[in-house]
C-alpha positions in Angstrom: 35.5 30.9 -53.1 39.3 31.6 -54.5 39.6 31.9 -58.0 42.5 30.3 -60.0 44.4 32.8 -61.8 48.0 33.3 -63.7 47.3 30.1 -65.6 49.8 30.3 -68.4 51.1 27.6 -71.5 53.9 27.4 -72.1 55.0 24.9 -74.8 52.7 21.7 -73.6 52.3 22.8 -69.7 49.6 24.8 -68.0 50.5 26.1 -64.7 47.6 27.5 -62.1 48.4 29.3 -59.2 45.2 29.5 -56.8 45.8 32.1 -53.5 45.8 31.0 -50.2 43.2 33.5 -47.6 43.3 34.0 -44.3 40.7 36.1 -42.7 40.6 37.9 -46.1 43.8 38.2 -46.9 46.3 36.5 -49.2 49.0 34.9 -47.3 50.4 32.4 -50.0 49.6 30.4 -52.8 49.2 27.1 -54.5 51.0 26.5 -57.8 50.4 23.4 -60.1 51.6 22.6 -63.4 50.0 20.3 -65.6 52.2 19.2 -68.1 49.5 17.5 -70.2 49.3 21.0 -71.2 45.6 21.8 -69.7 43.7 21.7 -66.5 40.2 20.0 -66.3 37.4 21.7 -64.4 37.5 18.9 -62.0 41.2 19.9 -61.2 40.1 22.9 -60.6 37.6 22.8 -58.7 39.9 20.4 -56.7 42.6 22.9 -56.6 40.5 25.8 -54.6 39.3 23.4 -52.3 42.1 22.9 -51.2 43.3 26.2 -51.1 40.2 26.9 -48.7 41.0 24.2 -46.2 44.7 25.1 -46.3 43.9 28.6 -45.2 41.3 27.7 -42.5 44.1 25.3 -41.2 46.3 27.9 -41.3 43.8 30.6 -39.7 43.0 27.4 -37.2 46.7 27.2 -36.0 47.0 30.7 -35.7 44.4 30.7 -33.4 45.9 27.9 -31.7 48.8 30.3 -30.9 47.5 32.6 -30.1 45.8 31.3 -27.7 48.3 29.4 -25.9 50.4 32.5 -26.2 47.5 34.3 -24.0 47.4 30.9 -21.7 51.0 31.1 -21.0 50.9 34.9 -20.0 47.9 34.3 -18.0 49.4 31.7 -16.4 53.0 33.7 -15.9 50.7 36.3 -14.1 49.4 34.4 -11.5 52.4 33.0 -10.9 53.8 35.7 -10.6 50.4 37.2 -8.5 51.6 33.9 -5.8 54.6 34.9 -5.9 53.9 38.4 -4.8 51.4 37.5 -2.5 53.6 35.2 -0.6 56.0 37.9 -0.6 54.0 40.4 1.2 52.6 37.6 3.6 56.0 36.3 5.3 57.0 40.5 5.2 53.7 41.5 6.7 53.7 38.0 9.1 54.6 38.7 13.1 56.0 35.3 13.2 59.4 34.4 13.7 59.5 31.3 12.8 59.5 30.2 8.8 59.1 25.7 9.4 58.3 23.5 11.6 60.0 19.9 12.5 58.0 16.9 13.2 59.8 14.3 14.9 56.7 11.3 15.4 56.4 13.1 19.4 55.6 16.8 18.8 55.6 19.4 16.5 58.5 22.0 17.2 59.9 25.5 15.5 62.5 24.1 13.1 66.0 25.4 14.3 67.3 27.3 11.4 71.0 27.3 12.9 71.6 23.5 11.7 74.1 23.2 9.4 74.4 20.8 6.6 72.2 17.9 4.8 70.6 15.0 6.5 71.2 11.9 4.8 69.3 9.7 3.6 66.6 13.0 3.5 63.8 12.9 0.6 63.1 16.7 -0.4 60.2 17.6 -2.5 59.6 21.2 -3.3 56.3 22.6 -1.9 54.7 24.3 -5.3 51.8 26.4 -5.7 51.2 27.3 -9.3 54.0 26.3 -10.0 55.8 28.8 -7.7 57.9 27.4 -4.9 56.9 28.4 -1.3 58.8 26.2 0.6 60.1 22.7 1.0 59.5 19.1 2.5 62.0 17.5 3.7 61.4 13.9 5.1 63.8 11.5 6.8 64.0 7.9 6.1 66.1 5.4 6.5 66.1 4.4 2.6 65.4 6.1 -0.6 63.3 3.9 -3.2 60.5 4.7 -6.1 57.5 4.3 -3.4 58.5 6.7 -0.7 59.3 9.1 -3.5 56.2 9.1 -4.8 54.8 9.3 -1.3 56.3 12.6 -0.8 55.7 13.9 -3.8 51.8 13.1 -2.8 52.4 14.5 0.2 53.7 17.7 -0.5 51.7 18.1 -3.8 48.4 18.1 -0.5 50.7 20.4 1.5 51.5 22.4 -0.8 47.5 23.4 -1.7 46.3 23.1 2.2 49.2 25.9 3.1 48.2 28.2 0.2 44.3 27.6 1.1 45.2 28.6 4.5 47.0 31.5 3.6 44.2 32.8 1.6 41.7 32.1 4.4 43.7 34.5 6.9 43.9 37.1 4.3 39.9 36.6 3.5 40.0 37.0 7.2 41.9 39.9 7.8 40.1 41.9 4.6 36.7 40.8 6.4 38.6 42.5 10.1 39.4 45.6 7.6 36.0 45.7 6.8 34.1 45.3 10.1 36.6 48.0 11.5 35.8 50.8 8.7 32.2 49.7 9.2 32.6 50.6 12.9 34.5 54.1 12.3 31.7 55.1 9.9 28.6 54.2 12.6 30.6 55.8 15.4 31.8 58.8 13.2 28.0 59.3 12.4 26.7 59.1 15.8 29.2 61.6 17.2 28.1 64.7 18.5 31.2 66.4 18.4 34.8 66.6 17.4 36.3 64.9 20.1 33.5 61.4 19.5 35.1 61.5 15.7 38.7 62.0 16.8 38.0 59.2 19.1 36.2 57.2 16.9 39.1 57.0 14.6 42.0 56.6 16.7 40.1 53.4 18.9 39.3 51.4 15.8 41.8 51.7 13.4 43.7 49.0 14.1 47.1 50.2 15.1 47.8 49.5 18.8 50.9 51.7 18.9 48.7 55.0 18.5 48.8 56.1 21.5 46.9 59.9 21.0 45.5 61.7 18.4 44.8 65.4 17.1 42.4 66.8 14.8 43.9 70.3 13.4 41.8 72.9 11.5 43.2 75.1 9.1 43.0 78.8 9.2 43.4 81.0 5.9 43.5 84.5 4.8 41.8 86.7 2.4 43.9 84.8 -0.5 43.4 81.8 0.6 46.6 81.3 2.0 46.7 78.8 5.1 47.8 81.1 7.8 47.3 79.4 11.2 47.0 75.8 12.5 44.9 74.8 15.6 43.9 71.8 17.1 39.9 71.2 17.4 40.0 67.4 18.9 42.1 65.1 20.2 42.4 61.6 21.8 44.9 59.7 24.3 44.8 56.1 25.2 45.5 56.7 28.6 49.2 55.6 27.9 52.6 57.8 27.1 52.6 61.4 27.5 49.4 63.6 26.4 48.3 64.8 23.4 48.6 68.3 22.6 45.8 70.5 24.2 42.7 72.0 22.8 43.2 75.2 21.2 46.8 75.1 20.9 47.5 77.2 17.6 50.6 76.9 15.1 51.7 79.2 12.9 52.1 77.7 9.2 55.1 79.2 8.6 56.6 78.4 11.5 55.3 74.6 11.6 56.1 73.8 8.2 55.6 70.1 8.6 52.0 71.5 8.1 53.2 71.0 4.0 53.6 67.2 4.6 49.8 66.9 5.9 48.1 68.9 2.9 47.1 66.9 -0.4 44.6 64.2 -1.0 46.8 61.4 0.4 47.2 60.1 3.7 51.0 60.6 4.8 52.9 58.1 6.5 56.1 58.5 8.5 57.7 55.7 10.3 61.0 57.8 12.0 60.3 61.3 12.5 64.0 61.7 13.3 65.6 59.9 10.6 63.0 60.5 8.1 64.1 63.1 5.6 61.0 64.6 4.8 60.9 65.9 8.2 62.7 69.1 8.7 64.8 69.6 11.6 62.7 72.2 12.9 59.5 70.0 13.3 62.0 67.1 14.0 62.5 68.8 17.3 59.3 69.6 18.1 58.3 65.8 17.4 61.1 64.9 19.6 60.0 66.9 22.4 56.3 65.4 22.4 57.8 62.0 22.0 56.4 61.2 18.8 58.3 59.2 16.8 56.0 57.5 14.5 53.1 59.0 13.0 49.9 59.1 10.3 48.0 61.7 8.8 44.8 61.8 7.4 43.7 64.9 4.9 40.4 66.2 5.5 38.9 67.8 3.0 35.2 69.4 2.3 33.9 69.3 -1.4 36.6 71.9 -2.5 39.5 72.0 -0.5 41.2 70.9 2.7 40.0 72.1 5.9 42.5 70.0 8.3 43.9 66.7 9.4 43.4 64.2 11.6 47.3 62.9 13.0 47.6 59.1 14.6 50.7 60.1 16.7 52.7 56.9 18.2 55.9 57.1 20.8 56.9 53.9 18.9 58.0 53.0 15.3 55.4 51.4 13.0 56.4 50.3 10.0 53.5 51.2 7.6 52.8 49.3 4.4 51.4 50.4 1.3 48.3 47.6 2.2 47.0 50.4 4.9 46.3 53.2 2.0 43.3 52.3 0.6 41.6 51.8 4.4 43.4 55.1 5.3 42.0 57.1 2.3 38.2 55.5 2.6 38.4 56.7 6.5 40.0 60.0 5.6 36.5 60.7 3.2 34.5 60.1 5.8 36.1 62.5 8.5 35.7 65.2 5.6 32.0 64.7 5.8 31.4 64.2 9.1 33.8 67.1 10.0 31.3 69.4 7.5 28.2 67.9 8.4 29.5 68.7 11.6 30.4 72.1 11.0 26.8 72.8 9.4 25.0 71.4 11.9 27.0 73.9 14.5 26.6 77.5 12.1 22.5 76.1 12.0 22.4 75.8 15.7 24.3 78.8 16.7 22.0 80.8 13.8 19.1 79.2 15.8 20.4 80.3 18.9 20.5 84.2 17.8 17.2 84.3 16.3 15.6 83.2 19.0 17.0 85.8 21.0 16.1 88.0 19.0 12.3 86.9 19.1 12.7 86.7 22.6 13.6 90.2 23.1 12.0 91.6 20.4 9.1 94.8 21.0 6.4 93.1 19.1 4.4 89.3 19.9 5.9 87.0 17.8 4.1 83.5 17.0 4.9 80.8 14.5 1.7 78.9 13.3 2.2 75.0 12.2 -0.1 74.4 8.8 -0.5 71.3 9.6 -1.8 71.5 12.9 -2.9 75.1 12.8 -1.4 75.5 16.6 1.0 77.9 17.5 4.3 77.2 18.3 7.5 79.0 19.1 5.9 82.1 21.1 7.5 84.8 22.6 7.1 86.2 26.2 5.1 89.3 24.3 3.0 87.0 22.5 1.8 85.0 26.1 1.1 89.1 27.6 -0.9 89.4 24.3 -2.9 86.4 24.6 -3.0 86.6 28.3 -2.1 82.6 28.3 1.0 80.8 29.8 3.6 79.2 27.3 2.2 76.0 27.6 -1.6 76.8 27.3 -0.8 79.0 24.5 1.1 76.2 22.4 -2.1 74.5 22.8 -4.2 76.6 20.5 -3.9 78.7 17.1 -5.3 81.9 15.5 -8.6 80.1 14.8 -9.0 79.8 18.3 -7.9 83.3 19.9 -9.6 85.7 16.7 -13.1 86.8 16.9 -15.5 84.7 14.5 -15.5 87.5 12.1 -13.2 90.4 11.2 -13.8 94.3 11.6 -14.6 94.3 7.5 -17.1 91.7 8.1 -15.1 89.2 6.6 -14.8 85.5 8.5 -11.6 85.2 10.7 -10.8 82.0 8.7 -11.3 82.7 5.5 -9.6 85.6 5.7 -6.7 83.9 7.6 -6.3 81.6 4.9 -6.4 84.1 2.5 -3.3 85.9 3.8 -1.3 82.4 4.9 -1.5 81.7 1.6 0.0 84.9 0.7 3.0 84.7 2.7 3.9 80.8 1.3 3.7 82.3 -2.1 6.4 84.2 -1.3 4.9 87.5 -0.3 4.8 89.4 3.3 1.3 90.7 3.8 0.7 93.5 6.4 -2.6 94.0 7.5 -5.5 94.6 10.1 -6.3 92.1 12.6 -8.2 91.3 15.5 -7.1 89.2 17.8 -9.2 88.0 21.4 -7.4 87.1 24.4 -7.9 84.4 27.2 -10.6 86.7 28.9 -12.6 87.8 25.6 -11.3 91.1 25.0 -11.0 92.2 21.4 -7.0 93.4 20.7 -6.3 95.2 17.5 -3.1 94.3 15.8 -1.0 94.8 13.0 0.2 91.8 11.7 2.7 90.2 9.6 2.8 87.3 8.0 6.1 85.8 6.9 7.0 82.5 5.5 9.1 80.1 7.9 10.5 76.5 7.4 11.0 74.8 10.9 
């Protein structure tokens, strides 16, 4: 509670002056002057309720302000979000025509050439939040109250059904976005090579214009400088001229439109001979392979950039700024698909040496599965060892070609076990074995046991 304060006499008067709070702080004050000369509890008591209320009235109407301040500016931006979004709607619509005429026998393009006004015409702006999108214009013979308010009915419905509609077809062509980067992910997962993801890319994106496609790797010296350019994958729709072959390789500092590909952001160029961030140089080269419009799409592994992908087109696109975010999601995913890609290629070919090199090693080499204890993955020594074929061989294990018991008298499977157990601890055991072959003759070996994850 507020406490009075400042009361002073003077002569026969008393004057109290009680503060006024707001959220704790002092904002004004009551004054009262009593000239009976004193001020009874009761006033008092009176006098700082008051001062309360007045400040949580106060407090209350700031509030009040406040929030229709925020109301109003809520309200300014969606207006302004309609606005915008109408904007980019009519620039991104294919259709010519921007009304429509009714004239009680068929619906028609309304010619825009007419000049003038029609009389007698009731006009009623078509509104939506309080943005104007258009207008309805009726004809009628007569203007009174009731056909007024008609139209204003009537295009107060329009107005709502149009902007519903509008929102539907942009629902709609978000959920076509969707289904198309859905698409590009499965097929850029299932392909087996370059070419599938190239190809996976260029059919679904969307742009009928794009008429080929190349995927180019980057090349870079010992500084990491990039050095050369060459093209990995590419695509062609079958129409125009053909896209640049396999293999072709670029100097970068001779094709120095390279620069315009590399950075995290897709690139977009809708003139690549009036554009000027295409040098004359590449201009040329662009004109010569009839490309005139054109997209690219950084891809990059978890460090740095390791290509791009290019949507060529002998046609100008106009590209929008709506197309980034699609462009960007698509241009992660060739970045991992490209290095998944890449991996899987390194594994296979580091596959492909070793087992040439089992295969043409002195020794018999065997891998055993744990799980199965069967061999698999034998050499052509191992089959002259075991004096089995490849097939008859992968149908049986140490267990099954070792003598029940070793030359130390220790059993074969214990002892097996012993030194498996070895080699997944880490370590690489050489030792004495005995080994029996399909027709019961005891072989001596030396054996190695190694580690192996298949």
């Amino acid at each position: 509670m507020a406490s009075i304060r400042d009361v002073a006499l003077l002569d026969t008067a008393a004057s109290a002056s009680v503060p006024i709070q707001v959220a704790g702080a002092s904002i004004g004050a009551i004054q009262v002057i009593e000239p009976g000369g004193t001020l009874a509890d009761e006033q008092e008591e009176v006098l700082t309720a008051t001062a309360a209320r007045l400040g949580q009235h106060l407090n209350n109407l700031r509030l009040l302000a406040a929030a229709e301040s925020y109301r109003a500016e809520a309200e300014q931006a969606v207006r302004q979000l309609t606005s915008r979004g109408w904007e980019e709607y009519l620039s991104a619509s294919k259709a010519s025509t921007r009304g429509f005429v009714y004239d009680q026998t068929a619906v028609r393009p309304l010619d825009t050439s007419r000049n003038g006004e029609s009389n007698g015409a009731l006009k009623q702006p078509l509104l939506v939040r309080n943005e104007p999108i258009g207008e309805l214009e009726v004809e009628a013979g007569m203007r009174s109250e009731e056909a007024s308010e008609i139209v204003f009915a009537v295009a107060s419905q329009l107005s709502s059904h149009i902007e519903n509609l509008r929102l539907l077809e942009q629902t709609e062509a978000q959920q076509a976005q969707t289904n198309r980067l859905y698409e590009i992910g499965r097929q850029i997962s299932a392909a087996r090579d370059q070419q599938e993801i190239v190809a996976a890319v260029a059919e679904n994106i969307g742009l009928p214009q794009i008429n080929r496609a190349i995927l180019l790797s980057y090349d870079f010296d010992a500084n990491g400088e990039l050095q050369d350019v060459t093209v990995t994958g590419n695509w062609h729709s079958g129409q125009g001229s053909a896209p640049t072959p396999l293999g072709r390789h670029y100097p970068a500092n001779v094709f120095t439109i390279v620069n315009f590909f590399n950075g995290r952001e897709p690139g977009f160029v809708s003139d690549t001979q009036h554009d000027e961030r295409v040098d004359t140089a590449s201009a040329k080269v662009f004109k010569a392979q009839d490309i005139l419009s054109f997209a690219s799409l950084p891809v990059w592994d978890d460090t740095h950039q390791i290509g791009s992908l290019l949507l060529e087109a002998e046609e100008t696109i106009q590209f929008t700024g709506e197309e980034l975010l699609p462009y960007r999601s698509i241009a992660q995913q060739l970045g991992i698909a490209l290095q998944n890609k890449n991996l899987l290629v390194q594994t296979q070919q580091g596959e492909a040496r070793l087992r040439t090199l089992v295969e043409n090693a002195p020794e018999a080499i065997v891998v055993v599965n744990l799980e199965t204890g069967l061999f698999i993955e034998p050499n052509e020594n191992a089959t002259r060892l075991y004096g089995l074929s490849r097939e008859d061989l992968l149908r049986v294990g140490p267990a099954q070609m070792s003598p029940p018991t070793q030359p130390d008298g220790r059993d074969s499977t214990e002892k097996a076990q012993e030194m498996i157990a070895e080699a997944m601890g880490g370590k690489t055991p050489v030792f004495e074995w005995t080994h029996r072959n399909a027709q019961g003759q005891d072989i001596p070996c030396e054996v190695r046991d190694r580690k192996s994850v298949v």
